[in-house]
N, C-alpha and C positions, 0 to 999 in steps of 0.2 A: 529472419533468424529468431530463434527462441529454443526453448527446452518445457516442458510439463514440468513444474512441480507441486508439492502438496501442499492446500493452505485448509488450513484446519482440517475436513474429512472430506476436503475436496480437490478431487485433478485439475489443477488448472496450467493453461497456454500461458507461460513469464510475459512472450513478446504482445498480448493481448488481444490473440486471436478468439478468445472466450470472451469478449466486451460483453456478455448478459450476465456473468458471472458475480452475484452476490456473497458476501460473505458472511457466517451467519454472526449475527449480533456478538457481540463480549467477545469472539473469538479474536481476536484483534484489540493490541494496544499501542498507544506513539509513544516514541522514544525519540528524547530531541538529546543530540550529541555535538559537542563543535557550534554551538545554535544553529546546528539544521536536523529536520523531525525526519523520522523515518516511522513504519508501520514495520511490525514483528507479530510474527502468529505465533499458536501454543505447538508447532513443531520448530522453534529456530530461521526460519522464514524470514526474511527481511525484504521492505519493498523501500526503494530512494525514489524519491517522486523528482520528475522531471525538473528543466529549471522556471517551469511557467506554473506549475503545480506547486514548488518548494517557495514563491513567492507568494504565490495565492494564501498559502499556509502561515508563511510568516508575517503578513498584513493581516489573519483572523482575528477577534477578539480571543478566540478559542484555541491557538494552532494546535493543540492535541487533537481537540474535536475535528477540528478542518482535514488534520491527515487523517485522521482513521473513517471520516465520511467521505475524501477523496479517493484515499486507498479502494476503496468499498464498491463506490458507485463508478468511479473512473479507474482503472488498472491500470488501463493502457497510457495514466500520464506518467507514469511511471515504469520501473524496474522490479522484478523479485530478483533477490540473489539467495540463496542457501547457505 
C-alpha cells in the first residue's frame, strides 16, 4: 500500500517503493512536536519516521540533522502523510 505524493519537485512512492529517491538539499526541514521529530517539505508534506528511525533520532547529538539526513537517504523508515 501507498500513494505518490510531491516532495519538493519530486514524485515520489509514500510506501517507499522509490528507495533511490534523494531529496534535493534545504528542501527539507525537522520539526520536533510532542518530543518527536518529524521532516516537512516546502509543499506541506510531512514524513513520521518509524519507531526504530524516531529512536535513532532521538539518541542523535543532532536530532534535527538525524531526521532530515534520515528522511533523505532512508524514506522507507518512515511515513509521508500530506
Amino acid at each position: 500500500m501507498g500513494k505518490w505524493i510531491t516532495v519538493g519537485h519530486e514524485l515520489v512512492w509514500a510506501a517507499g517503493a522509490d528507495e533511490d529517491f534523494v531529496a534535493p538539499e534545504g528542501d527539507l526541514r525537522a520539526d520536533e512536536e510532542n518530543e518527536q521529530w518529524s521532516v516537512v517539505d516546502p509543499a506541506g508534506g510531512r514524513w513520521w519516521p518509524d519507531d526504530e528511525a524516531g529512536e535513532e533520532i532521538a539518541a542523535a547529538d543532532d536530532p534535527a540533522a538525524a531526521a532530515v539526513t534520515i528522511c533523505r537517504a532512508t524514506p522507507m523508515w518512515g511515513t509521508w502523510h500530506t
